[in-house]
VOGU-3710 file (C-alpha; in Angstrom, 3 decimals, decimal comma):
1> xxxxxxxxxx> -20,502/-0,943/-18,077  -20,529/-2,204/-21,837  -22,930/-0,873/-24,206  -23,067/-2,963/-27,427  -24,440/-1,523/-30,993  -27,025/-3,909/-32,984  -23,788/-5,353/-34,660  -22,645/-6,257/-32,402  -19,764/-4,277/-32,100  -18,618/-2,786/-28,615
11> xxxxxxxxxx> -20,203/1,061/-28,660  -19,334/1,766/-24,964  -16,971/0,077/-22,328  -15,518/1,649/-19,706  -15,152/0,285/-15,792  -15,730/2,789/-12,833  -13,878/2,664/-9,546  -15,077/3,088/-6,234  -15,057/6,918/-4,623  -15,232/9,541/-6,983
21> xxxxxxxxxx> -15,662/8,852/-11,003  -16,172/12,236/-13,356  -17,295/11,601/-16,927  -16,304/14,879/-18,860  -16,357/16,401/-22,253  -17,857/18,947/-24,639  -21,519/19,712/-24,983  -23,377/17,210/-27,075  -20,532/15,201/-27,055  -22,753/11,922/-25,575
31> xxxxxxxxxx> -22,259/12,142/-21,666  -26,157/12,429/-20,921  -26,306/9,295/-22,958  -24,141/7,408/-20,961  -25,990/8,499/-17,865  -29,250/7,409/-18,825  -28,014/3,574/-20,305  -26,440/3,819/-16,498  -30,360/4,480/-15,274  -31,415/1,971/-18,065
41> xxxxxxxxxx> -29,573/-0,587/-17,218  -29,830/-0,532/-13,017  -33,943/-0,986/-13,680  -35,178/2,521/-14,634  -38,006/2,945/-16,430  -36,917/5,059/-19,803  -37,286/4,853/-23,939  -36,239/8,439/-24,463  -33,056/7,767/-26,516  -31,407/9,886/-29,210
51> xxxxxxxxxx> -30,703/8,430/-32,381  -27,243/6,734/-31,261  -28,548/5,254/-28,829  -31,597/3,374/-30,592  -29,009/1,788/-32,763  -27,345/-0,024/-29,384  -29,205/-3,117/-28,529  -28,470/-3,580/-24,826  -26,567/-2,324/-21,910  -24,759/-4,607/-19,411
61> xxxxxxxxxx> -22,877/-3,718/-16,210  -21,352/-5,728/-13,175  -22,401/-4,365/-9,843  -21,197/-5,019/-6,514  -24,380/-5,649/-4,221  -23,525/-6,162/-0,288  -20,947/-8,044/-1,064  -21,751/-10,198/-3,891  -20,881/-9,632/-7,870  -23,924/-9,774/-10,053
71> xxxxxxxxxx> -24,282/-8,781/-14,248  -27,205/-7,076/-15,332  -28,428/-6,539/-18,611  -31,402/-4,888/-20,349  -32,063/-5,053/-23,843  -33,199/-1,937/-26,345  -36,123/-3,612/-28,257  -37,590/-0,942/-30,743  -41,464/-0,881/-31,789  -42,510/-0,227/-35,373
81> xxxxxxxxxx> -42,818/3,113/-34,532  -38,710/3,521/-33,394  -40,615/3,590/-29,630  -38,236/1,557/-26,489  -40,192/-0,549/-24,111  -39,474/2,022/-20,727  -40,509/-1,583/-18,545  -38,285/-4,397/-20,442  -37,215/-7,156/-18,500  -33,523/-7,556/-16,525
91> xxxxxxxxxx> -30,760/-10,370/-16,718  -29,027/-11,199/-14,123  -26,447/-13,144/-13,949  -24,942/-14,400/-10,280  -20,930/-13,334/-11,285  -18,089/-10,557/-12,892  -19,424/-9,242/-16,354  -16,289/-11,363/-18,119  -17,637/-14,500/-17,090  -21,415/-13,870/-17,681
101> xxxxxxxxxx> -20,478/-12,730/-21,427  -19,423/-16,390/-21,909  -21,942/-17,969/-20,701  -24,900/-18,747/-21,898  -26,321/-20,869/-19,939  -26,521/-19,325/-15,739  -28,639/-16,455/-16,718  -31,818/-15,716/-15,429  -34,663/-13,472/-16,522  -36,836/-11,242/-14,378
111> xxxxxxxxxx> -39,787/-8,804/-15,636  -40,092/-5,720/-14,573  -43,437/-6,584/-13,081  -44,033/-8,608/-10,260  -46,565/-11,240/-10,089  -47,845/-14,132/-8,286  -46,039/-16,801/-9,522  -42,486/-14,786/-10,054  -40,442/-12,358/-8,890  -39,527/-9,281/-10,810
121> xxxxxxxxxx> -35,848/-7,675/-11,016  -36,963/-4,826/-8,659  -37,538/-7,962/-5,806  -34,113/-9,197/-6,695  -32,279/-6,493/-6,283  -34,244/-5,085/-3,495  -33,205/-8,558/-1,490  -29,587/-7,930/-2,343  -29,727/-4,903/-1,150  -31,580/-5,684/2,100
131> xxxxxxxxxx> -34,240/-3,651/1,393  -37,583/-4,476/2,767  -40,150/-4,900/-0,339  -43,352/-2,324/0,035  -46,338/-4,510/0,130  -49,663/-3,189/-0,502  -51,060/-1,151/-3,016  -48,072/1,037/-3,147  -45,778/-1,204/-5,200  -42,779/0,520/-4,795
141> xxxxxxxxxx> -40,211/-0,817/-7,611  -36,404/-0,224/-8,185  -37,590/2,421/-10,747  -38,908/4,343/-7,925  -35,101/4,512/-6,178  -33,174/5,451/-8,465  -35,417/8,156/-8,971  -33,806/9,863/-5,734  -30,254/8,125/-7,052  -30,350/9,743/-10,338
151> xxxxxxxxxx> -30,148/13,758/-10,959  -30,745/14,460/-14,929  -31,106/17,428/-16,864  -34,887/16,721/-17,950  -36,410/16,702/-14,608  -37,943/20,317/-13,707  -35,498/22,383/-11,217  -38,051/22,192/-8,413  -38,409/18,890/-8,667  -36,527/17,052/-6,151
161> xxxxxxxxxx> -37,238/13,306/-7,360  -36,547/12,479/-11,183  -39,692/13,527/-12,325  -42,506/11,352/-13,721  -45,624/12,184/-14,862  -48,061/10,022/-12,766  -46,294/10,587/-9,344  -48,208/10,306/-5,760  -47,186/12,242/-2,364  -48,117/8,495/-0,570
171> xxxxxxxxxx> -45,228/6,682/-3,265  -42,363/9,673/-2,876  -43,430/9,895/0,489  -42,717/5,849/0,973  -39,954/5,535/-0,891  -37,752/8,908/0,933  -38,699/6,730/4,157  -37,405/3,523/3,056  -34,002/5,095/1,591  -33,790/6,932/4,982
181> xxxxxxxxxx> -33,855/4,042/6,969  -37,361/4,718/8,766  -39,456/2,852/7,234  -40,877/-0,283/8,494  -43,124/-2,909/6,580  -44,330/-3,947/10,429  -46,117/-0,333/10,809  -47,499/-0,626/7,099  -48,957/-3,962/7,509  -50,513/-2,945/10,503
191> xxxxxxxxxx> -52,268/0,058/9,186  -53,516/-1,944/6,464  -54,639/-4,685/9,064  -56,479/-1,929/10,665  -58,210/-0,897/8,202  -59,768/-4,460/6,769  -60,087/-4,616/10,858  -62,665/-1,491/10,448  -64,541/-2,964/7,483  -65,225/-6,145/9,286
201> xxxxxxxxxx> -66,425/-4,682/12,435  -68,398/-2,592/10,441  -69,574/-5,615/8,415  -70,187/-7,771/11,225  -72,282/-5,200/13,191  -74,462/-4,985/10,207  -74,897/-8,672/9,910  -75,672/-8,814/13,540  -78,328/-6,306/13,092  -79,622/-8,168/10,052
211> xxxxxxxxxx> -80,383/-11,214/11,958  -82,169/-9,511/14,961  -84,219/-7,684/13,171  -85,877/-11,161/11,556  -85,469/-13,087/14,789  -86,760/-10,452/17,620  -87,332/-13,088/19,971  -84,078/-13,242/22,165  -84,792/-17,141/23,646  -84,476/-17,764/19,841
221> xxxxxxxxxx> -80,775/-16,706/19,882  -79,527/-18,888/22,174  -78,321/-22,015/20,811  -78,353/-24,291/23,977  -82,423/-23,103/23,762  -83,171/-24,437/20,725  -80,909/-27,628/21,199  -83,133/-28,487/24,034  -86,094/-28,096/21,730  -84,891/-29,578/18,549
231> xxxxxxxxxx> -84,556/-33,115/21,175  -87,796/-32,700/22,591  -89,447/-32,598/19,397  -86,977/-36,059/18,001  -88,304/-37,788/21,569  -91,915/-37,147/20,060  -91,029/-38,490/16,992  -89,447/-41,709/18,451  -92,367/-42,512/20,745  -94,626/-42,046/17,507
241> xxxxxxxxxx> -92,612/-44,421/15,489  -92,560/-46,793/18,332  -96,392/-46,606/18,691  -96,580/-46,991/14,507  -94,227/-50,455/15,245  -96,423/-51,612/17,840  -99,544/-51,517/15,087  -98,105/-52,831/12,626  -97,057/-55,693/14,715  -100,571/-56,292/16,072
251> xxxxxxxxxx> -101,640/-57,427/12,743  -102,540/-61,133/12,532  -100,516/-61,715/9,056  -97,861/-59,810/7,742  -97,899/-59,897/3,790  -94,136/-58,674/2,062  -95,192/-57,569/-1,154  -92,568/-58,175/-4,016  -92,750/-54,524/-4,482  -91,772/-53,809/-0,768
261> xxxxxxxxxx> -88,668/-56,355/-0,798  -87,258/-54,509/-4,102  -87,883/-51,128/-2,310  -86,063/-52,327/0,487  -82,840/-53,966/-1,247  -82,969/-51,067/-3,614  -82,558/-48,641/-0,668  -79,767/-50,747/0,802  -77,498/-50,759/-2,734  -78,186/-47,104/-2,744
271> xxxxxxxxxx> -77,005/-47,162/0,717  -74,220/-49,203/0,263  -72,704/-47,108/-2,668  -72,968/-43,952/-0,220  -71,326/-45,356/2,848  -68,645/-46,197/0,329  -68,631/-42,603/-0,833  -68,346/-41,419/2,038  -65,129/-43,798/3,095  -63,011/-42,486/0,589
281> xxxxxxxxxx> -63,804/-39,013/0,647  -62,497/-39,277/4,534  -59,625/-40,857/3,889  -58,617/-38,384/0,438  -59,414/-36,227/3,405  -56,530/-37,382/5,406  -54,111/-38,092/2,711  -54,969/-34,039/1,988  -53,623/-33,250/5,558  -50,733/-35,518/5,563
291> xxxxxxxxxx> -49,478/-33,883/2,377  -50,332/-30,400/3,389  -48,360/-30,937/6,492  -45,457/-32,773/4,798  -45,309/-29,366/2,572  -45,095/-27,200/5,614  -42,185/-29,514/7,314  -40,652/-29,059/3,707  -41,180/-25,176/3,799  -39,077/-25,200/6,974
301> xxxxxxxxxx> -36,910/-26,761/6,745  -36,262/-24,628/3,606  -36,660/-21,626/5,771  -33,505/-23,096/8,234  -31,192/-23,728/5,201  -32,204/-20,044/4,080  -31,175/-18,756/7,275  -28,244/-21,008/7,742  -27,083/-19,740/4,369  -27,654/-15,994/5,707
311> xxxxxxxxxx> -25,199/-17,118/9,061  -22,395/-17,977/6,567  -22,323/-15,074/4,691  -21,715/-13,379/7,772  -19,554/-15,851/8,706  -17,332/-15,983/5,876  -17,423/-11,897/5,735  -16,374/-11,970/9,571  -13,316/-14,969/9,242  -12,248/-12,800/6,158
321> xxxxxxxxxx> -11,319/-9,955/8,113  -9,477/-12,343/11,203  -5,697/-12,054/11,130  -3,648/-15,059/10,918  -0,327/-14,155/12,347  0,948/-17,371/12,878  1,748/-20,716/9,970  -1,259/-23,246/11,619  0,984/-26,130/10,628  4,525/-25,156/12,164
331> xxxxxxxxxx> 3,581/-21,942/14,217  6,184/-19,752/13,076  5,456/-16,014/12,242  4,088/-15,456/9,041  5,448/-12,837/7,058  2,571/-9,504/6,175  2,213/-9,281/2,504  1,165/-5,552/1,038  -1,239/-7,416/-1,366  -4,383/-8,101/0,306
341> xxxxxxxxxx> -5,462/-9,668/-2,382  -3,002/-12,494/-2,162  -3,425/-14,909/1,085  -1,178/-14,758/3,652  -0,521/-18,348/3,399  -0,615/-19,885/-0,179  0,517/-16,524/-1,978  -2,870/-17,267/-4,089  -5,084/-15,058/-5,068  -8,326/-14,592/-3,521
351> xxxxxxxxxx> -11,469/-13,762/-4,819  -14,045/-12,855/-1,652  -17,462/-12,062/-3,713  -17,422/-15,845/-5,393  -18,547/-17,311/-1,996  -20,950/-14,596/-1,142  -22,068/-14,915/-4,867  -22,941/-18,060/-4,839  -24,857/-17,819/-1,441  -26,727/-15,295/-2,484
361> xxxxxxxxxx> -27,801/-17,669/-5,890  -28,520/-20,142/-3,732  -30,584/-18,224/-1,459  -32,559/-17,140/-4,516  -33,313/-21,108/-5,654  -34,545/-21,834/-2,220  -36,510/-18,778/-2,296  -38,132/-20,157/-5,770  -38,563/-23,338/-4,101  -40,311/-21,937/-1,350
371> xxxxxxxxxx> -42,302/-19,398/-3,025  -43,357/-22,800/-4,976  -44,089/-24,803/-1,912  -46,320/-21,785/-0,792  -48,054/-21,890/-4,099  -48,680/-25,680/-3,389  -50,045/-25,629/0,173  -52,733/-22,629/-0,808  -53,942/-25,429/-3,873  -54,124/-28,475/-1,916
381> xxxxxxxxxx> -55,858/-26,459/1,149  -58,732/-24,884/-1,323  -59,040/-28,346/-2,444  -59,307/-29,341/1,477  -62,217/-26,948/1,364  -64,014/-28,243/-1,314  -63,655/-31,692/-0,036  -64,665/-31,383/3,344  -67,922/-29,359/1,520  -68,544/-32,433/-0,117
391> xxxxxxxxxx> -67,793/-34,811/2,748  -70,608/-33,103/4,842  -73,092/-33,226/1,642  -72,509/-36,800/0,807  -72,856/-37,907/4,881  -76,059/-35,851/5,006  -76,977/-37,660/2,358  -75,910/-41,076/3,675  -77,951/-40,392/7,414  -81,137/-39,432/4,952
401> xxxxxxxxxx> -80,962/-43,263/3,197  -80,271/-44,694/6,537  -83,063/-43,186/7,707  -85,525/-44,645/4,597  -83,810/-47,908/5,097  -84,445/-48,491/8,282  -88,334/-47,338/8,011  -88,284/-49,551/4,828  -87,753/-52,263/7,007  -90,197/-51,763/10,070
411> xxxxxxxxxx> -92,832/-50,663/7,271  -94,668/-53,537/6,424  -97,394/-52,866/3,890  -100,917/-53,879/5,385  -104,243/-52,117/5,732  -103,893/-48,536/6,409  -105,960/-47,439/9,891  -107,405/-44,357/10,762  -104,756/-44,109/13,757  -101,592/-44,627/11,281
421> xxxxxxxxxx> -102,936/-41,905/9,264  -103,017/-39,769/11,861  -99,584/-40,622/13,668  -98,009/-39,926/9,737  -99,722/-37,008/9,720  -98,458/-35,911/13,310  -95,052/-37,359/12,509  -94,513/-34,949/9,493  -95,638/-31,917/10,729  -93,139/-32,168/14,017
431> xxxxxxxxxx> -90,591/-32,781/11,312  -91,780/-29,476/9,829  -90,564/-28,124/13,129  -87,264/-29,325/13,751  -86,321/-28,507/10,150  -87,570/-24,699/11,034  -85,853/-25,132/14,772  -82,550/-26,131/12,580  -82,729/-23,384/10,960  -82,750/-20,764/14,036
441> xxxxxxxxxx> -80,082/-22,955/15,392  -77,973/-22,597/12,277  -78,999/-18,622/12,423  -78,344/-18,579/16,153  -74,901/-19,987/15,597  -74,107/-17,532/13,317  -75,348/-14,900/15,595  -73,350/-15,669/18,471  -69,977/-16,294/16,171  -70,706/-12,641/15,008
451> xxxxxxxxxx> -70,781/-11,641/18,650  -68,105/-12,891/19,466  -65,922/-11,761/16,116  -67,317/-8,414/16,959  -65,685/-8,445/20,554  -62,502/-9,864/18,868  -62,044/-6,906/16,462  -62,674/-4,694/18,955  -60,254/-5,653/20,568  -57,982/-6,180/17,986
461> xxxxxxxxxx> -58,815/-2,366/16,881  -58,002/-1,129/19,821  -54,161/-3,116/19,986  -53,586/-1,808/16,811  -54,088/1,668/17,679  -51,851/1,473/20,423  -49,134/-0,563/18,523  -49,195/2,100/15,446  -49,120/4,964/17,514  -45,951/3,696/19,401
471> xxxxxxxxxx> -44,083/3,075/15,611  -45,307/6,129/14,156  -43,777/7,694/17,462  -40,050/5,940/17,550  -40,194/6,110/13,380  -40,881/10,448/13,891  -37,819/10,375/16,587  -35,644/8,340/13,436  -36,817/10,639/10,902  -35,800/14,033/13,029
481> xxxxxxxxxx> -32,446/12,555/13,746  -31,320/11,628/10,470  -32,591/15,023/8,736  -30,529/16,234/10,957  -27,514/15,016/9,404  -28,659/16,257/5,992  -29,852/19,665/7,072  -25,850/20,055/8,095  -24,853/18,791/4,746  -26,767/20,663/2,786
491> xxxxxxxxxx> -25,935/24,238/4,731  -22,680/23,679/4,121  -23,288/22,974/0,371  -24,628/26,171/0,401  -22,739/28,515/2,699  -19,803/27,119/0,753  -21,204/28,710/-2,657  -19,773/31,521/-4,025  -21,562/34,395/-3,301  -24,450/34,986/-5,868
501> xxxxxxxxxx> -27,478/34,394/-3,683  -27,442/35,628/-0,185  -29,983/33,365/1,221  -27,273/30,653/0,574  -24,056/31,236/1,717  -26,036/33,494/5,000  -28,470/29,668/5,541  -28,659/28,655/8,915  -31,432/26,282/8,041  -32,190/23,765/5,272
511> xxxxxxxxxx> -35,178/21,783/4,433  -36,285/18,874/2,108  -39,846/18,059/1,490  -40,085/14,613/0,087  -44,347/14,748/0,390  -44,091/17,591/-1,562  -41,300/17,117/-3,739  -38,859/20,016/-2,551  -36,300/21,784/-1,362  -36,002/24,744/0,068
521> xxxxxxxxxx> -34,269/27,312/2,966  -36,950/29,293/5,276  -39,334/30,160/3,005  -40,809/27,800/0,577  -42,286/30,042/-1,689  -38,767/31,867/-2,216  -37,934/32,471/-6,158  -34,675/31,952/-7,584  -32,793/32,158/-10,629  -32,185/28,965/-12,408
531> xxxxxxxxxx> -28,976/28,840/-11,994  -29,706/29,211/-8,120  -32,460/26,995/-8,084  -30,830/24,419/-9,676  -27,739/24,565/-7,004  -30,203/24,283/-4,402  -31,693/20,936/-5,833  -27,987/19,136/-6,196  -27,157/20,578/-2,766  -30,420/18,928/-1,343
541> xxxxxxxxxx> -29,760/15,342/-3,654  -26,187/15,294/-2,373  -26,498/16,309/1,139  -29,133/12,829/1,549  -26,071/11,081/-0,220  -23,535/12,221/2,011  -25,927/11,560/5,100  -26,295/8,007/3,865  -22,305/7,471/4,219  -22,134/8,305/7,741
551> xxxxxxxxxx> -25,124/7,161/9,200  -25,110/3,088/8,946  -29,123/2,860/9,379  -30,127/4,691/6,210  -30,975/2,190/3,608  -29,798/4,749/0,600  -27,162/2,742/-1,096  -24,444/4,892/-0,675  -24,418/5,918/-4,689  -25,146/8,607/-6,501
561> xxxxxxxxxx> -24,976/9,957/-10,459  -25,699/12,896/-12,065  -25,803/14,436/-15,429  -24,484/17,690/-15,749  -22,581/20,234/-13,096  -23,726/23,425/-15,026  -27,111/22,551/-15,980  -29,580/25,737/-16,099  -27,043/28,068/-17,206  -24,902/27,824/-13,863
571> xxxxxxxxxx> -21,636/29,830/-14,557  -18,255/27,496/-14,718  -16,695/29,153/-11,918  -19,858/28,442/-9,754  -19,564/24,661/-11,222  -16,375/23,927/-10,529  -16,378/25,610/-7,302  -19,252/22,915/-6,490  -17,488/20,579/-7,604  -14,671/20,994/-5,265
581> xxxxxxxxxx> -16,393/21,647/-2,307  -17,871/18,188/-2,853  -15,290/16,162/-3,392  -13,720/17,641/-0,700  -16,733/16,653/1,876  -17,004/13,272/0,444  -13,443/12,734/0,544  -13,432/13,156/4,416  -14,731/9,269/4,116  -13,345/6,064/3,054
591> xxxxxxxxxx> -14,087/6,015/-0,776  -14,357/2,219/-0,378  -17,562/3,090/1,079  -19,502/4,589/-2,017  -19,527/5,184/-5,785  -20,090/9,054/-7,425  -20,410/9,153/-10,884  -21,343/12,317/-12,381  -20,836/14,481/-15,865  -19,275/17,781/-16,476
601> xxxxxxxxxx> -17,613/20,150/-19,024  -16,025/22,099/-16,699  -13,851/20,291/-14,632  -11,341/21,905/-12,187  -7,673/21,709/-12,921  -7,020/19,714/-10,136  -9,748/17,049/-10,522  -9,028/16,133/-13,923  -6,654/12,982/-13,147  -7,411/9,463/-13,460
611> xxxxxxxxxx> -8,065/9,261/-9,867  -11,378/10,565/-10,208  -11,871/10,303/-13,948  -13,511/7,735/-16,273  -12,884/7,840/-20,346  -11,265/10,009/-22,505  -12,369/14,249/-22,706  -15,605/13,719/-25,043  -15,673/15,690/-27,979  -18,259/15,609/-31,170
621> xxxxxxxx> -15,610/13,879/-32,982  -14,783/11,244/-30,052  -18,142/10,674/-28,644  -18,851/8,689/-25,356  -20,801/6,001/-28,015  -18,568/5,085/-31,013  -19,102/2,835/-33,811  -22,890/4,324/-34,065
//
């Protein structure tokens, strides 16, 4: 991690190893600082800086994400009023930190929000990390995990998550079951499908009831009813027209008034222009599907070079770890070399993140391209919509001047009778009727797709019900198992502290209350001392983090910092003594595994060597941030 000052000039730069790293020094010697440009810079949301700080103007660090290298960078942009933005935007750059500071070109900027049309840095890293992103109304952001990654010394003693001010049970409650491994977007999505399932049903019932209580007779309902009606009423109509024909053509002489023949061709160019109209809104129509479905094939075929990609990163990981023992070309043994990270057989070095590096760039261009694709299809198909609206307007319109043209040309002006009158008369009221039978039809259509919506929903309701019960069920059975894990880590936190509080180092029991935002033994209302109460809430935050190493399925990414071993007035034999007993449980796995970074001024004899140290001792006159 490099910190540089609004010169310019280099004000931090130090590079952590994996296992254990212990940043130490004297009291206000800058180690809280260094912590919180680490929170800064890995997406939390802060702008509480001291006055050394605001005179940095950004933070960048390379970070190791499943595999593949990726620089990030956030800038410190100060308001008029010497105010940070807590929700700037990220940098990331796909590669190692000594690359990306050459470049200028191959970076890429994400905001801290996410909307429509982009991705924010939270969905990046989230996807590196193969975390599943929390849809819904509970946007669950990066911020929101490192909030259970990051121990400070602001945060109130009983507060188990980093604290913030506007904080839900339903987002700490989300986010301790995605970092355990237990949650699942598939049970979310159908809870929320459940309930827009209610409000339909609920919806369509009261539609239903709408429509019966203005059309009470049941015969009226039916559509295959009025359907029969609606053509007995058009026969009437015909055999009127017919008899109208059959008068007209009685007449000895049959006079075409000038005014009748323009009527007539005027009707036809109106006619003409329609049926044109009409034409090429059908075939936009098509052109509108064919595109729409050339999209789709696009989108997939997207989809299998996204998933192809995925294969070779697995791939690649699993050929990396496949001994050669033999030369491929001659067959004779090949000699082991110590280095691993020289090949066997070209004494090269080898770099194994710049493959998966680049995949996983390339994997986020095709998700761009996909995401745009998407974006695409949902324009083109509302235009579909408002097309096919207008395709059914303009051939209504079309039948309608068929209709005058061809009475136009069977209605040939000559003396008006009593018994025309009378058959126009008849004629238009029966047309009256089927425009009133339409309409029950059009109602009675409705009626019966709301019946049988209803009966789908029900249905749906009821699969739903079944399917969330059986997730909730295996998700409870996850949950127990892996609390487990951490209810033995954190007793032996405690029954491994020196003895100052009795219910500690005499727990058989341990408990963490993510819902509610604490820790605590048998009792939850038990007081402590600070000091006390404070040990309790790093045994709880480490004993998740030591879970996470040993159980593959929890999604917490295996790293942990804190600021401060003695906060609260917690004695330095007490400290230290924690600190030992930690490093010695950790150490019982392969420090390749995970990263612990955390501060202290009183670190134990034996744990002040560069194996677990980072930096020089911190003093007031060699502070962590120089140059300030």
């Amino acid at each position: 991690m490099k910190i540089y000052t609004r010169k310019g000039v280099i004000a931090y730069d130090e590079k952590f190893h994996r296992g254990i790293n212990i940043i130490r020094g004297n009291n206000s010697s800058g180690k809280s600082t260094i912590t919180h440009f680490m929170f800064y810079v890995l997406g939390g949301a802060f702008n509480d800086w001291v006055k050394e700080a605001k005179k940095c103007s950004y933070v960048i660090a390379e970070v190791e994400l499943n595999g593949a290298t990726l620089t990030l960078k956030r800038e410190i942009n100060l308001n008029n009023f010497g105010k940070a933005n807590k929700t700037e935007g990220m940098f990331i750059y796909w590669g190692e930190i000594e690359q990306a500071e050459k470049e200028t070109e191959g970076w890429q900027k994400f905001n801290f929000n996410t909307t429509d049309s982009k991705k924010s840095f939270s969905n990046v890293l989230f996807e590196n990390l193969d975390l599943p992103i929390v849809k819904g109304d509970n946007n669950i952001t990066f911020h929101q995990i490192l909030r259970l990654l990051y121990l400070d010394q602001d945060s109130p003693t009983n507060s188990l998550f980093y604290y913030e001010e506007f904080d839900t049970t339903l987002t700490r409650e989300t986010t301790a079951d995605l970092l355990l491994g237990v949650y699942r977007q598939e049970l979310y999505d159908k809870k929320q499908r459940k309930v827009e399932a209610d409000k339909e049903l609920e919806d369509t019932k009261r539609e239903i009831k709408v429509i019966k209580r203005f059309i009470q007779n049941p015969y009226d309902l039916i559509p295959s009813n009025l359907t029969q009606r609606i053509s007995a009423k058009e026969k009437e109509i015909n055999e009127i027209e017919n008899e109208i024909i059959e008068l007209k053509n009685e007449e000895k002489k049959v006079r075409f008034t000038k005014k009748t023949k323009l009527d007539f061709e005027k009707l036809n160019e109106e006619n003409i222009v329609q049926r044109t109209k009409v034409k090429n809104a059908e075939q936009q129509i098509k052109n509108y599907y064919y595109e729409i479905e050339d999209t789709e094939y696009f989108i997939q075929a997207l989809q299998n070079k996204l998933k192809a990609l995925n294969k070779s990163i697995l791939t690649r990981d699993l050929l990396g770890n496949f001994p050669i023992q033999n030369c491929p070309e001659c067959l004779s043994p090949i000699e082991p070399i110590e280095d691993a990270s020289v090949c066997k057989l070209c004494k090269t070095d080898i770099d194994d993140s710049f493959g998966i590096t680049q995949a996983r760039k390339i994997e986020q261009e095709i998700d761009f391209q996909i995401r745009e694709s998407k974006n695409l299809i949902g324009i083109k198909r509302r235009q579909l919509v408002e097309l096919l609206a207008e395709l059914e307007s303009d051939k209504l319109k079309l039948f309608h001047l068929q209709q005058k043209v061809n009475s136009s040309i069977n209605d040939v002006k000559t003396v008006r009778q009593e018994r025309l009158d009378q058959l126009y008369t008849d004629k238009g009221f029966i047309e009256g009727e089927i425009i009133q039978l339409r309409t029950l039809y059009e109602n009675a259509e409705i009626y019966q797709s709301l019946i049988k919506l209803q009966s789908d929903l029900e249905q749906e309701i009821e699969a739903l019900k079944y399917s969330i019960e059986q997730i909730t069920e295996e998700q409870e059975k996850l949950k127990i198992e892996i609390k487990n894990v951490i209810e033995k880590e954190g007793i032996y936190l405690l029954n491994n502290d020196l003895k100052r509080q009795e219910d500690f180092y005499e727990a058989k029991e341990f408990h963490i209350d993510f819902r509610n935002n604490m820790a605590y033994i048998s009792d939850k209302d038990a007081k402590y001392s600070a000091s006390s109460s404070f040990y309790l809430k790093i045994s709880a935050r480490y004993s998740i983090f030591l879970a996470s190493i040993g159980i593959d399925r929890m999604r917490y990414p295996r790293f942990i910092f804190c600021d401060n071993m003695e906060d609260k007035g917690i004695e330095k034999i007490r400290a230290e003594n924690f600190q030992k007993i930690l490093v010695e449980e950790a150490e019982k796995f392969n420090s390749e595994n995970y990263q612990m970074i955390y501060t202290t001024s009183f670190i134990p004899d034996e744990l002040n060597i560069d194996k677990y140290t980072v930096g020089d001792f911190y003093t007031e006159q060699n502070p962590s941030l120089k140059n300030v």
